[in-house]
Structure formats: C-alpha cells, structure tokens
Backbone as a chain_set.jsonl record, in Angstrom:
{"seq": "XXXXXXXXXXXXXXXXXXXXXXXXXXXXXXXXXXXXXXXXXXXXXXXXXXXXXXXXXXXXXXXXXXXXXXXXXXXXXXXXXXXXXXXXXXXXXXXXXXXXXXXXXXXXXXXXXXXXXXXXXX", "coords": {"N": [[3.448, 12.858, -41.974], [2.785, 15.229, -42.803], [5.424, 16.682, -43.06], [6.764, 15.692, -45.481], [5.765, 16.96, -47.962], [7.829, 19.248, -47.741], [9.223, 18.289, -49.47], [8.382, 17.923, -51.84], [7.937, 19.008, -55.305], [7.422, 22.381, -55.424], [5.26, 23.227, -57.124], [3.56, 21.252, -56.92], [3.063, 21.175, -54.339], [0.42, 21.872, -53.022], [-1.26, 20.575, -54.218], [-0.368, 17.839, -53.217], [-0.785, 18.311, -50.75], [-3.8, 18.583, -50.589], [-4.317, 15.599, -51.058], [-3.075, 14.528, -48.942], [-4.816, 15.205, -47.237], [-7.089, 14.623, -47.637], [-7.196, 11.719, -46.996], [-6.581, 11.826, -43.969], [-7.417, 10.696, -40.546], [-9.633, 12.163, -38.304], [-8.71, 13.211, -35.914], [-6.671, 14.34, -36.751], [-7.416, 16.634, -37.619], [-7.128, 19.398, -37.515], [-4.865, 19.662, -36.698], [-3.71, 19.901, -39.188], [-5.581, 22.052, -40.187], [-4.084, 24.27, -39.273], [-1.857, 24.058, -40.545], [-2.397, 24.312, -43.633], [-3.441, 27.186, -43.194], [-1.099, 28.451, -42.255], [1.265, 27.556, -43.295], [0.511, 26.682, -46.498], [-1.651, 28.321, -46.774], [-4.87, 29.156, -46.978], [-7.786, 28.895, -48.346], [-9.861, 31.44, -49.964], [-12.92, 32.629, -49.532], [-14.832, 33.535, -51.855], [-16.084, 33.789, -54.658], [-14.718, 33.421, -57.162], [-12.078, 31.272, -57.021], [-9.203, 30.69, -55.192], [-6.722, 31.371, -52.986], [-5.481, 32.887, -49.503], [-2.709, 34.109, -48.641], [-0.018, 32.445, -47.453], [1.413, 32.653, -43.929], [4.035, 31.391, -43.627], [5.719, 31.215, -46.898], [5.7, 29.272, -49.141], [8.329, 28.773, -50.856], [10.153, 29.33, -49.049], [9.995, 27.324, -47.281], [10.23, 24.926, -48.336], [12.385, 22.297, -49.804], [12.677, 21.197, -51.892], [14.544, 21.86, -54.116], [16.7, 22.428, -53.152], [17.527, 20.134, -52.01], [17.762, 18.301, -54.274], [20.271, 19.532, -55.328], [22.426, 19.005, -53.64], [22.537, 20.264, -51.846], [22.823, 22.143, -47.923], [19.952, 21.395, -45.91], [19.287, 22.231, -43.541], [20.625, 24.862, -40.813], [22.24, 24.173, -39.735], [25.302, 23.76, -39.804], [25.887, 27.196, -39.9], [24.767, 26.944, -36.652], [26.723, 25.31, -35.31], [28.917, 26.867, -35.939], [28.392, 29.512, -34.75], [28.218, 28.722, -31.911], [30.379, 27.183, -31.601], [32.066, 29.793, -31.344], [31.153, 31.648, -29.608], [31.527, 30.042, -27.839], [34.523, 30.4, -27.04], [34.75, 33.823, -26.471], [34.2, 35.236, -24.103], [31.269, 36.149, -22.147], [30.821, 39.21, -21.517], [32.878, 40.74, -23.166], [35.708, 43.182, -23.124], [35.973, 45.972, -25.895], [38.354, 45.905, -27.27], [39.18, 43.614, -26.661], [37.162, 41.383, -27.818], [37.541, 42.51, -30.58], [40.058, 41.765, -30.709], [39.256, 38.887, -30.501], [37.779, 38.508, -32.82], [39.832, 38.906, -34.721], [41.417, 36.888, -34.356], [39.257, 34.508, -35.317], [38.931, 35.392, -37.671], [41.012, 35.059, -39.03], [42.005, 32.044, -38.843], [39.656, 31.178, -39.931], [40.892, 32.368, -42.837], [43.145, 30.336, -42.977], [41.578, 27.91, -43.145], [40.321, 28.252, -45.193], [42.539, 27.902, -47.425], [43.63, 25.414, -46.926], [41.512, 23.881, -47.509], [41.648, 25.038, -50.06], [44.028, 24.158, -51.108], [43.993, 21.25, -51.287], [44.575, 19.988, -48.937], [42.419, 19.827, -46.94], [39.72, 17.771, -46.604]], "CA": [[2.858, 12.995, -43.289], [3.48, 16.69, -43.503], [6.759, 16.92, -43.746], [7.232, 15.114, -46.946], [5.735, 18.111, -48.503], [8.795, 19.766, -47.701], [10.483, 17.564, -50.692], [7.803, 18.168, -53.462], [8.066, 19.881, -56.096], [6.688, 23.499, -55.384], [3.804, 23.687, -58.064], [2.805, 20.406, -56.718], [2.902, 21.195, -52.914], [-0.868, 22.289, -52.607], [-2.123, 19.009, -54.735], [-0.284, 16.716, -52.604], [-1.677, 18.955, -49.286], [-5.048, 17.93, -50.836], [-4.49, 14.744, -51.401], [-2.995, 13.769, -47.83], [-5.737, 15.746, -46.601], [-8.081, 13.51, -47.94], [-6.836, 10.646, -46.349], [-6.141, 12.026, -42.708], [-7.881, 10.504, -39.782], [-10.353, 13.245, -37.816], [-7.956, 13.548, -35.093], [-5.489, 15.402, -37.096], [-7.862, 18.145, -38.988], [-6.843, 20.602, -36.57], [-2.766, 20.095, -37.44], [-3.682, 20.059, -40.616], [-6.083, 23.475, -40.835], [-3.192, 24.921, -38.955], [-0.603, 23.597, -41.734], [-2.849, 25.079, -44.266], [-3.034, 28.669, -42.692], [0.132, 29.297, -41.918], [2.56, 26.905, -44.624], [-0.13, 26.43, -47.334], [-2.537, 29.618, -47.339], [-6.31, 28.568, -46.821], [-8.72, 28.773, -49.177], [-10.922, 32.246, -49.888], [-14.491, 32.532, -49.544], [-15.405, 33.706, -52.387], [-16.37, 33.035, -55.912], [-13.51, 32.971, -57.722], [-11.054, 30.096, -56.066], [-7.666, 31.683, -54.608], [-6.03, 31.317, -51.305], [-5.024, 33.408, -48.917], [-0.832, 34.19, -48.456], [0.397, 31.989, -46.039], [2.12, 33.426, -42.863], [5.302, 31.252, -44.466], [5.637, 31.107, -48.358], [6.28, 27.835, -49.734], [9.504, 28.422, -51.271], [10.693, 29.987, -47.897], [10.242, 26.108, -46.092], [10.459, 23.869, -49.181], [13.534, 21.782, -49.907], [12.902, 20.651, -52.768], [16.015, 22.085, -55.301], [18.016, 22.684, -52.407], [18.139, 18.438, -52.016], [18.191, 18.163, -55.624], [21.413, 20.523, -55.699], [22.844, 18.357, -52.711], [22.874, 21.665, -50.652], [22.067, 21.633, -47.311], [18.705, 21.84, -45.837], [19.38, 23.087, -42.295], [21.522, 25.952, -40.959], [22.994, 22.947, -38.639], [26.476, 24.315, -40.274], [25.929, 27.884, -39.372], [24.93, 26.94, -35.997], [27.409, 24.689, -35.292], [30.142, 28.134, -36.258], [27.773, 30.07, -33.689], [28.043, 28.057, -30.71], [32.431, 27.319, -31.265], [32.677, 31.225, -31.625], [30.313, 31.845, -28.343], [32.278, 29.358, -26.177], [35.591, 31.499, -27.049], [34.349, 35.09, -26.599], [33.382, 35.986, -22.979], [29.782, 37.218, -22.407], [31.001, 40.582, -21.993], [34.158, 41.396, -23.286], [35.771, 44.694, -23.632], [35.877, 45.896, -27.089], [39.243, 45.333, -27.44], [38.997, 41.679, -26.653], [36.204, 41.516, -28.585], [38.391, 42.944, -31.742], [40.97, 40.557, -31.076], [38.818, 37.743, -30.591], [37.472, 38.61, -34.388], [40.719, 39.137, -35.69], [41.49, 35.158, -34.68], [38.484, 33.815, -35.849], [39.272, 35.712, -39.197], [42.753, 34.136, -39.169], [41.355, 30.632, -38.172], [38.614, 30.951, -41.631], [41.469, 32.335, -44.137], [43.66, 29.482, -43.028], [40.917, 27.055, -43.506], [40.062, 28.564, -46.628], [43.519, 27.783, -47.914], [43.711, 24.194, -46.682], [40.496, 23.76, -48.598], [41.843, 25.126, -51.545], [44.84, 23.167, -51.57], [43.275, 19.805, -50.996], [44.807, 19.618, -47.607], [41.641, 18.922, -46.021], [38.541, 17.237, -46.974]], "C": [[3.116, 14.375, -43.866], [4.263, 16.887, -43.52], [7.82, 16.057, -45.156], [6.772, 15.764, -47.766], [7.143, 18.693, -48.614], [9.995, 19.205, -48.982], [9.627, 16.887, -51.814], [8.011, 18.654, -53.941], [7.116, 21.481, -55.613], [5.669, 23.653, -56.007], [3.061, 22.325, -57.379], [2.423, 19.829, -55.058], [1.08, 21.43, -52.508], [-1.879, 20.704, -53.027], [-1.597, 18.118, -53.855], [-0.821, 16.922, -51.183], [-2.974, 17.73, -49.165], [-5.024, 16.639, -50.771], [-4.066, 13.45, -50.166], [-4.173, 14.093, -47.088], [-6.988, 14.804, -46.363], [-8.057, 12.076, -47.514], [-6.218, 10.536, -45.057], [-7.2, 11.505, -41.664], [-8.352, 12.058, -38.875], [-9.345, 14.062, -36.949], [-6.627, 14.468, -35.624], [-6.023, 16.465, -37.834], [-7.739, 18.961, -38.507], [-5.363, 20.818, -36.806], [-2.985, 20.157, -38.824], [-4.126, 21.438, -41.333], [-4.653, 24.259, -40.321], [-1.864, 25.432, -40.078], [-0.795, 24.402, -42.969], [-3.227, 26.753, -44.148], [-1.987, 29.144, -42.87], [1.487, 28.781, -43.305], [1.95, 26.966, -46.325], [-1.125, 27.498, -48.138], [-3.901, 29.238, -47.669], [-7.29, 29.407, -47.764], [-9.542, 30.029, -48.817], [-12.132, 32.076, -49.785], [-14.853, 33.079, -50.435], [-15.583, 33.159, -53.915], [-15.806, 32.494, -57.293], [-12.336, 32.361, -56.323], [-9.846, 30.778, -56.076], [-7.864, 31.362, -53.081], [-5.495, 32.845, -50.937], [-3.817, 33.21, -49.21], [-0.703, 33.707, -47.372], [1.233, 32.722, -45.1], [3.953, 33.096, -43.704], [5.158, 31.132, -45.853], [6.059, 29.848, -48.708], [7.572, 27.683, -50.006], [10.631, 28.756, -50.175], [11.178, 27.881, -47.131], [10.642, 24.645, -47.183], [12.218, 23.049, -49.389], [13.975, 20.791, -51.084], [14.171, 20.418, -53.762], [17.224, 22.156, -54.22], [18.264, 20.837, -52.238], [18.931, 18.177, -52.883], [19.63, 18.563, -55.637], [22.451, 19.94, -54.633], [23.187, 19.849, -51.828], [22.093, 20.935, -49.116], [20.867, 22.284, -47.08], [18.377, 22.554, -44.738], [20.184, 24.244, -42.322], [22.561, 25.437, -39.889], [24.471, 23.412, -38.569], [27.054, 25.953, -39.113], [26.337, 27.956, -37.413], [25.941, 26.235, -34.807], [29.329, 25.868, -35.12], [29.73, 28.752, -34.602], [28.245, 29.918, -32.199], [29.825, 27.855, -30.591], [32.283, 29.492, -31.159], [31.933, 31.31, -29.853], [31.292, 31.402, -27.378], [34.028, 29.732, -26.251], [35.729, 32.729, -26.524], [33.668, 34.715, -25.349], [32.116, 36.491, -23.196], [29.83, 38.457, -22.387], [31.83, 41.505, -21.92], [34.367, 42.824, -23.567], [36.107, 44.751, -24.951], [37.512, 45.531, -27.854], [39.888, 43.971, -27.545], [38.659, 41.206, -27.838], [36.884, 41.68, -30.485], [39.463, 41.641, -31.73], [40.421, 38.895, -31.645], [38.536, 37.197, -32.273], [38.542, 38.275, -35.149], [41.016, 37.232, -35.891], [40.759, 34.308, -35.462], [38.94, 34.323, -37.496], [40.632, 34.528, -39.66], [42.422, 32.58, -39.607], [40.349, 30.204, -40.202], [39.644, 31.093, -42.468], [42.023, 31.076, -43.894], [42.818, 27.82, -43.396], [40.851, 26.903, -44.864], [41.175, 27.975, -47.498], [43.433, 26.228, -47.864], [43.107, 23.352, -47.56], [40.753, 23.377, -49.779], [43.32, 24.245, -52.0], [44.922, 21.834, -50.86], [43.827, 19.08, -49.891], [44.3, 18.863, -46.554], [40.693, 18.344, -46.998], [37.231, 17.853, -46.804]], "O": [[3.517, 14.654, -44.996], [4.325, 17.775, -44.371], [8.998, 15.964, -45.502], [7.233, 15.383, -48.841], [7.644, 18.583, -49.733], [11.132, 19.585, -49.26], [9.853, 15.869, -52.469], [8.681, 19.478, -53.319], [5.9, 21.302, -55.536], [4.878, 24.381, -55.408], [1.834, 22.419, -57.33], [1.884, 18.806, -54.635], [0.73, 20.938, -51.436], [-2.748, 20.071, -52.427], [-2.481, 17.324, -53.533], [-1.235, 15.988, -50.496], [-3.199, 16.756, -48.446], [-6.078, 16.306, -50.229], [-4.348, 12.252, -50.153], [-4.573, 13.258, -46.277], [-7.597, 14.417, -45.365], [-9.017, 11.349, -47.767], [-5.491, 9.585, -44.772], [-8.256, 12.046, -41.991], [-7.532, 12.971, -38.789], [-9.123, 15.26, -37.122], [-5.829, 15.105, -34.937], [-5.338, 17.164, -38.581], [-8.403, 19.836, -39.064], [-4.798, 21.885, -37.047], [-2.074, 20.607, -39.519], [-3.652, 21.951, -42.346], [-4.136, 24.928, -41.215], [-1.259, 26.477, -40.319], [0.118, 25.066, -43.46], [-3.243, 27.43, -45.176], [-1.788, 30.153, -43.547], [2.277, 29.472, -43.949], [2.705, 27.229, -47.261], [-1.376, 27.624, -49.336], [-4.053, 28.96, -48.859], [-7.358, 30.635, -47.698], [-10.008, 30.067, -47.679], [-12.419, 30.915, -50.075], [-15.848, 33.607, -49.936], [-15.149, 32.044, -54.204], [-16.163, 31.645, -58.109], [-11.985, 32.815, -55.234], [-9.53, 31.453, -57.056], [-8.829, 31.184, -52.337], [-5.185, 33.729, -51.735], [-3.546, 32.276, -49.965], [-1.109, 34.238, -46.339], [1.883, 33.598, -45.67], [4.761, 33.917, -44.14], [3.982, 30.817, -46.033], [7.18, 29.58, -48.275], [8.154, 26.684, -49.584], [11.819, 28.502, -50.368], [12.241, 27.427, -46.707], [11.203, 23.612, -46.819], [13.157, 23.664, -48.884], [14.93, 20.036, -51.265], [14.678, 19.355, -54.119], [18.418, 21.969, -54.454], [19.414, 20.439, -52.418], [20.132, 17.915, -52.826], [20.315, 17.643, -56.084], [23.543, 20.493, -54.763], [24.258, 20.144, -51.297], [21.344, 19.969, -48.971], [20.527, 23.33, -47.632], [17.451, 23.365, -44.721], [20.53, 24.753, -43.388], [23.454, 26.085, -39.342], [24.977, 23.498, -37.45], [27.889, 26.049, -38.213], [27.295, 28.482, -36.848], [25.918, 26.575, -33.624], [30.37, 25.658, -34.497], [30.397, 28.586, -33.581], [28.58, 30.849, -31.466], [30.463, 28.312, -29.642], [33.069, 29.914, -30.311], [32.647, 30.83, -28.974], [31.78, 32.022, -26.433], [34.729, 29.22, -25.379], [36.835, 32.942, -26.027], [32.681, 33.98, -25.386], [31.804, 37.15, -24.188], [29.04, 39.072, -23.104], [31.891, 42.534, -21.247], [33.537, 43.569, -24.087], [36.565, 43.708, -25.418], [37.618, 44.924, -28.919], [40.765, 43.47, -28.249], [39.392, 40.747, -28.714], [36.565, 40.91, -31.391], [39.583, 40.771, -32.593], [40.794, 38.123, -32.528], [38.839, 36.138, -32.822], [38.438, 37.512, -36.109], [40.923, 36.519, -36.891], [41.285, 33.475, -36.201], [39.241, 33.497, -38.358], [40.865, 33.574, -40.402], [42.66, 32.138, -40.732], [40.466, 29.383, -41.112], [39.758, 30.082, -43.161], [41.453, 30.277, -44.637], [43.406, 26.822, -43.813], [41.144, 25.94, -45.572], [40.7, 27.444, -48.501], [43.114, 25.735, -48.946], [43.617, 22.442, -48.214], [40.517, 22.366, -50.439], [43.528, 23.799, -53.129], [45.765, 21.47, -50.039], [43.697, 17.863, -49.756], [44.746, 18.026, -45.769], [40.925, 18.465, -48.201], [36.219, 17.265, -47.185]]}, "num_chains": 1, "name": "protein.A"}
C-alpha cells in the first residue's frame, strides 16, 4: 500500500498517506508511524498544524515526473556499469593498471557513444 505513494503526485502524497492510513488494519500502525517519520514528516504538537521534516524529503523518493518523463526510476543502469567495471579491475591494482584499466573503459564508452549516435545500435 505504501509504495504507490511513490507514483503520486507530490502535493498529493500526504492526502493519500491520510487516506490509506485511515483504512489500515491495527497490525500495520507501527509501519505506517515509521513511514510517516522518516518519508512523510509527522505531525507537530502544537497549535498551529505543520509537520516535522522528514529524515527523506518527498521529492528525494517520489517517482512521480520521473515515470511521467519515461526516465528511469532505479539506478539499476548505474549499477549494472559498477559491477562490469569491478569484475575487470583487480581489487588492488597498481596505479598504472588502474590508469590503463580507465583509459579502456573510456575507449569502450566513446565507442558506444558513437554507435549510438549513428543508429548502429539500439
């Protein structure tokens, strides 16, 4: 249920909070105050209504425009680069290696880049 927040609109992330809130079985008001602390920003005590700053900011976890915009929503991509570059590169090459190793991977991206740009690949 809470992660379909993640693909509201931002102004309307706190009303739909409320509004699953209100319809959660007991057993979850403990993932839920949590949700509201830390993603949502829990409610002040005092007399004028305001929240606290959540630990995360809304627009930090949201995914709303980034869907919209067909971007992606993970860093699945990134890590995906991470992990090929890692299993190339020794755990602890000398810097010279290390330099070379870069220089390939550089090589490896312009030539992609190119392929790209002339509709080579997909």
């Amino acid at each position: 249920m809470l992660a379909c927040l993640a693909f509201v609109l931002v102004v309307f992330v706190i009303e739909s909070f409320i509004l699953l809130q209100n319809e959660i079985p007991l057993e979850l008001q403990k993932v839920f105050s949590y949700f509201e602390d830390n993603y949502k920003g829990a409610k002040k005590r005092t007399k004028v209504p305001s929240r606290k700053n959540p630990r995360y900011e809304v627009k930090l976890w949201n995914c709303y425009e980034r869907t919209k915009q067909g971007l992606p929503r993970t860093n699945n991509n990134l890590e995906g680069w991470h992990n090929a570059l890692q299993s190339t590169i020794k755990s602890h090459p000398q810097l010279l290696s290390l330099i070379d190793d870069f220089k390939l991977e550089q090589s490896n991206t312009e030539n992609l880049f190119i392929k790209l740009n002339t509709g080579l690949l997909n």
